[in-house]
N, C-alpha and C positions, 0 to 999 in steps of 0.2 A: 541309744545305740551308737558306738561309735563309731568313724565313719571307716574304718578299717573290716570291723564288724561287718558294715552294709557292703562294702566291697567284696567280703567275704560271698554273701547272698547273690551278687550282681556273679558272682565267678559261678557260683551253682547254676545260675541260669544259664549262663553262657555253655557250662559241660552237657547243660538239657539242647540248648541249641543248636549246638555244635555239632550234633549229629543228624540234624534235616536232610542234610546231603553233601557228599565229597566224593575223597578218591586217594585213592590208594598213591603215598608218594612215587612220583615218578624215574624216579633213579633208577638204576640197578640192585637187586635185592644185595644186602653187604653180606648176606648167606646162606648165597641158592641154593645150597643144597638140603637145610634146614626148609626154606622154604616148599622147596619140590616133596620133602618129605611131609610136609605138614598136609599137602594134599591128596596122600594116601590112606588119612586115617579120619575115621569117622569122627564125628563132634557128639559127645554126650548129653549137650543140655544141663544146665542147672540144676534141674531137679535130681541128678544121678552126683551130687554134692552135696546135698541137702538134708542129709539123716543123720539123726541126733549124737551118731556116732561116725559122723565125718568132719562135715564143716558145717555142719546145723545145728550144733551144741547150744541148749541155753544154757551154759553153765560153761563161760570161756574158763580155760588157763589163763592162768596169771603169768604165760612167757608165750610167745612165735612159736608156730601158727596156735590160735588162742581155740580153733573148731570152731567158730564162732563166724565163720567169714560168708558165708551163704545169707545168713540173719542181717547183717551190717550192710551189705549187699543189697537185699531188700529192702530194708526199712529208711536206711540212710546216702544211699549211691543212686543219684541222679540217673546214671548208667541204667539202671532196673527198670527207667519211666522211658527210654527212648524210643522205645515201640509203641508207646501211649500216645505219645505225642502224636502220631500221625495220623490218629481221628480223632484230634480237640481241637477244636473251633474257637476253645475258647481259652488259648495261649495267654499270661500276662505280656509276652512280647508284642503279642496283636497279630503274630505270624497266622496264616491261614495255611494250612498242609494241603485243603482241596481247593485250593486257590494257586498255587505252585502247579498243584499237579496239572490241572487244568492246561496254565501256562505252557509245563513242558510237554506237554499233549500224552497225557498216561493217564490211563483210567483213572486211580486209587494209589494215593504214596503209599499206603500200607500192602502193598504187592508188586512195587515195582524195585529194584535192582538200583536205580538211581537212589530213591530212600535208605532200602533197606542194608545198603552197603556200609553206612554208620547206626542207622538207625538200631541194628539189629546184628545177628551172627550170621551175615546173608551166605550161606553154602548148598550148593545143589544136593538134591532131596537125595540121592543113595548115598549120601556125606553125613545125614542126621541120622545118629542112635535113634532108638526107639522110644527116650525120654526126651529129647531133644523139641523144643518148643520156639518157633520163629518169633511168639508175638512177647517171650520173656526178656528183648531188649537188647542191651551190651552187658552180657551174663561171664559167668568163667569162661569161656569157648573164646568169649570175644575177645581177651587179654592172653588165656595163656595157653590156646591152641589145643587141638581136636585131641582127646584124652583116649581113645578107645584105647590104645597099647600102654600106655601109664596110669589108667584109672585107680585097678584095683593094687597092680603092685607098686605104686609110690607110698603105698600106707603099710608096703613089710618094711622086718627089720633088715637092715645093712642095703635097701635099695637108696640109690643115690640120686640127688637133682641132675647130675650127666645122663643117666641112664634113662631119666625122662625125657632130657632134652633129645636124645640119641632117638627117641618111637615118637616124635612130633610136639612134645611140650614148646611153646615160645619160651625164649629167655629172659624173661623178664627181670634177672636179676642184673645181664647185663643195662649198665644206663642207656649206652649206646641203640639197643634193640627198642629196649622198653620206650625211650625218646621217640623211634620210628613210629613205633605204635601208636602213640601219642597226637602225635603231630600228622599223622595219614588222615586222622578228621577233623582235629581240630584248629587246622590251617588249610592245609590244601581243598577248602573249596574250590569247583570250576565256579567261571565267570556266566555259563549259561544256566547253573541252579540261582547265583544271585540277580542275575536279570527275569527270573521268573519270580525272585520276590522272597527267597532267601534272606536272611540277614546275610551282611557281609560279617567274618567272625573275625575283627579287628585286633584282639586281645587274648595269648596265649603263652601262659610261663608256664613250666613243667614243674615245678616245687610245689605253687603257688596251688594250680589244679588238682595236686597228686594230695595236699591238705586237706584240702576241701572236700575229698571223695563220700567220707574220711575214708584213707590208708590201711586196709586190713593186714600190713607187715609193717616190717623195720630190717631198712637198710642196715646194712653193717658200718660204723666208722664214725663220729659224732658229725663230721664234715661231709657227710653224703650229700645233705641238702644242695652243699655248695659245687657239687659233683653234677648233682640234677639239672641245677638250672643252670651251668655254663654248657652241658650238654643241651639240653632245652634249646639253649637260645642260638646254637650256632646250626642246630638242625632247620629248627624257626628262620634264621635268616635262610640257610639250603630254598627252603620250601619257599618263603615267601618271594625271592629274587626269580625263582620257578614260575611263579604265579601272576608275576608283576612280565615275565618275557612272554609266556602264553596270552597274557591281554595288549601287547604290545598295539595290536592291530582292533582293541576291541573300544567303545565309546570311554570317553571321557570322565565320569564319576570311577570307572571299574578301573581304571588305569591308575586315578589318583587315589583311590583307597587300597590298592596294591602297593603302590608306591609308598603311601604312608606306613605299611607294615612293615616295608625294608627299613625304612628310616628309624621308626622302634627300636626294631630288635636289631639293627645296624648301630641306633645308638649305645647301648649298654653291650655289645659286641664287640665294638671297639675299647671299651673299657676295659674288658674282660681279656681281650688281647695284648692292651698295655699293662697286664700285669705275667703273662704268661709269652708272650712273642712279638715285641713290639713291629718286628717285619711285617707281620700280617696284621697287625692293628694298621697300620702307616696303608697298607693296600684292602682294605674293608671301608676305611675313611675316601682311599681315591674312589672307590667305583659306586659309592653311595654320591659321593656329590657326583657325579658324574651322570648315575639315574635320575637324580634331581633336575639336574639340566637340561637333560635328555627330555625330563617328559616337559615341562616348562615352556621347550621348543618343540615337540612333538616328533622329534625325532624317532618314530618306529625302529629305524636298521639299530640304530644306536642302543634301543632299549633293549632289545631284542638279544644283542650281543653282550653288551655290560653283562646285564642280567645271566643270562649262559656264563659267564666267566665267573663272576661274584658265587653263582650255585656249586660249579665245579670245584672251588675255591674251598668251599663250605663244607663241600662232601668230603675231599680229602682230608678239612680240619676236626669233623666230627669224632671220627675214631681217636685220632690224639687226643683233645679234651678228655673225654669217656676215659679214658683210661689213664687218665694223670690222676694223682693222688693229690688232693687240697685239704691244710692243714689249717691253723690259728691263723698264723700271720699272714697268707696266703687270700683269706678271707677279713683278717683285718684289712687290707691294703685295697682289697674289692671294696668293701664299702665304704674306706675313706676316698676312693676314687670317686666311686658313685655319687658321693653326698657331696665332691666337692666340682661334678660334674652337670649341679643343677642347675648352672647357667644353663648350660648345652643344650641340655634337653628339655629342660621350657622351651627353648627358643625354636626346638623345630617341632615341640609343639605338644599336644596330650598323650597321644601314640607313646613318644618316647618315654614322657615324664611317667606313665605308668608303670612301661615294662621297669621303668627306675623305681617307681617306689615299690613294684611288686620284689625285685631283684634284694632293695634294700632293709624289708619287710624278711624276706626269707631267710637274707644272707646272715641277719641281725640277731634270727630267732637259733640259729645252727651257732653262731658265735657268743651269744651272751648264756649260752650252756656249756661253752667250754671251761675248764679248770680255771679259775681265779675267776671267774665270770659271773654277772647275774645281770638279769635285766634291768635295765635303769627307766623310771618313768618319764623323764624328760625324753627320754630317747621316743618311748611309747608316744607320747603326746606329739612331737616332732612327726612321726609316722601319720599317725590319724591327721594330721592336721595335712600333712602331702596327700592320703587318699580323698580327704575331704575337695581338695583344689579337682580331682577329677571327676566330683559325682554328675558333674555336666561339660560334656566337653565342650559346647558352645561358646560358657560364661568358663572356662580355665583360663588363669592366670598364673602366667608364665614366673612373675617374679615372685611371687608367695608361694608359689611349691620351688621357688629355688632359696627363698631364705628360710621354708621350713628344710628344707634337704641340708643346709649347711647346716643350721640348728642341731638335725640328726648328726650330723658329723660330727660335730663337739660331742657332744654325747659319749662316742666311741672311744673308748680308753685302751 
């Protein structure tokens, strides 16, 4: 198995994980009034999805939507087990759910709000349809918002995706949205689910995850990937600079494993802005070392502040990413950056080096299927051999995933 492969595995767990417990990003919704709508209409449940003639087809189309997506759901989307989890004891994380629960003084994860908030489509009971099942996990409901008023007519002819969005569909087509969604579990954990013994969820690219599910669509545009995860990651810095100012005041491990997520997705952030607004590369670089320092010295006001600023920072530049168009060269110059930034990011350490190879892994797979393109294997080898350098963050070494990442760079034609 190659070690790209095993990383692959190590991402599935982490999307089973990742739903233990969170919280919804703290920002202001970017479209209350979409959201205030969404809490007017009932949740269907999966099961009201599921017939042979909707999306429970054994017998997919060969084009979008294939009818097939209820099946894929089940069988293959991590998503489908996250209600499962919360009465197994016998996690390969080693995680215990009634050991947490304990912890945060709640009877049963699998009934409390604190869980079931990622675990599950947590909605008050006159919100669930009458197929509607709490213990079927992160189902339809959970992505693409309470169907009652779009159920049955998104499937006539000449009804439109606005016309869904308009009676409480989430937009999932926008990146922007779909990035929120995303990133409201699988970063923003509080600090008081992981001191009851959560993992801390260190590691989250939006490409990278959205692969792995597997994917029951397709974006439109060969370069969407590169669309995903510049979106991804500049929501990921929002959220984690969020997370790292909320623990400002909290012990010592929760402060420096916050901080190490800004630094991550801080590093490949800045990458991504010296190829698209070097002004805000130049100030995502100041207020990162600047957290650095801050927590180094234990500066609270300081972390407290940066952080606030760095978030604000983030939220304003989310929308612009999302909606710029990234082309060849655009994502060439991404990953010659990237590969020729693997000094950098050994140097402040695995965190980084990851979100780098996952960055350079996806940016790679979207660009060597562009016209005149094809995948080169040195390139492939170059890759495995940088996830390889992270199957143990302990034993990572810094300079062998930066001379595999340069390796990759050559590569890129």
């Amino acid at each position: 198995m190659s070690h790209r492969v095993a990383w692959g595995a190590v991402v599935a767990i982490f999307i089973l994980a990742a739903v233990i417990g969170g919280k919804a990003p703290t920002s202001a919704p970017l479209v209350p009034d979409l959201v205030h709508a969404q809490a007017n209409y009932k949740y269907t449940g999966a099961a009201s999805c599921g017939s042979s003639s909707c999306h429970g087809s054994t017998k997919p189309k060969a084009d979008f939507p294939k009818l097939n997506e209820n099946i894929v759901w089940q069988q293959k989307d991590k998503h489908a087990k996250a209600y499962a989890t919360l009465t197994n004891e016998k996690l390969k994380s080693g995680v215990s759910p009634s050991k947490i629960a304990q912890n945060l003084k709640i009877a049963k994860a699998e009934t409390s709000s604190k869980c079931l908030v990622c675990h599950a489509v947590d909605v008050k009971p006159e919100l669930r349809g009458p197929k509607f099942d709490i213990s079927e996990g992160v189902h339809c409901d959970g992505c693409h918002g309470p169907a009652e008023k779009w159920l049955e007519p998104h499937a006539e002819k000449g009804w439109t995706h606005e016309k869904s969005v308009a009676v409480g569909m989430y937009d999932t087509k926008s990146m922007l949205l779909r990035g929120e969604k995303c990133v409201s579990c699988h970063l923003a954990i509080d600090h008081e689910m992981v001191a009851a013994g959560h993992p801390d969820l260190l590691a989250f690219e939006l490409d990278t995850f959205s692969a792995q599910m597997p994917p029951h669509w397709r974006d439109k545009g060969p370069f969407a990937p590169t669309k995903a995860w510049a979106t991804g990651q500049v929501i990921s810095l929002r959220e984690a600079a969020k997370q790292l100012g909320d623990r400002a005041n909290a012990s010592g491990p929760l402060v420096t494993d916050a901080l190490s997520k800004v630094q991550g997705h801080g590093a490949v952030v800045k990458v991504l802005f010296g190829v698209v607004d070097p002004a805000v590369q130049k100030s995502v670089e100041t207020d990162v070392a600047t957290l650095t320092d801050a927590v180094s010295k234990g500066d609270k006001a300081k972390i407290a502040a940066t952080s606030k600023s760095l978030a604000t920072a983030m939220n304003g530049q989310a929308a612009k990413v999302a909606a710029r168009d990234f082309d060849a060269a655009a994502t060439k110059k991404l990953l010659g950056d990237l590969a020729a930034s693997g000094d950098a990011l050994g140097a402040v350490g695995p965190r980084a080096a990851e979100q780098g190879a996952m960055a350079m892994d996806r940016l790679y797979s979207a660009y060597s299927k562009s016209p005149g393109q094809k995948a080169d294997k040195a390139a492939g080898d170059a890759l495995d051999k940088m996830f390889g350098t992270l199957d143990d963050p302990k034993k990572f070494d810094a300079k062998t995933f930066s001379g595999a990442a340069k390796t990759f760079g050559d590569t890129v034609k």
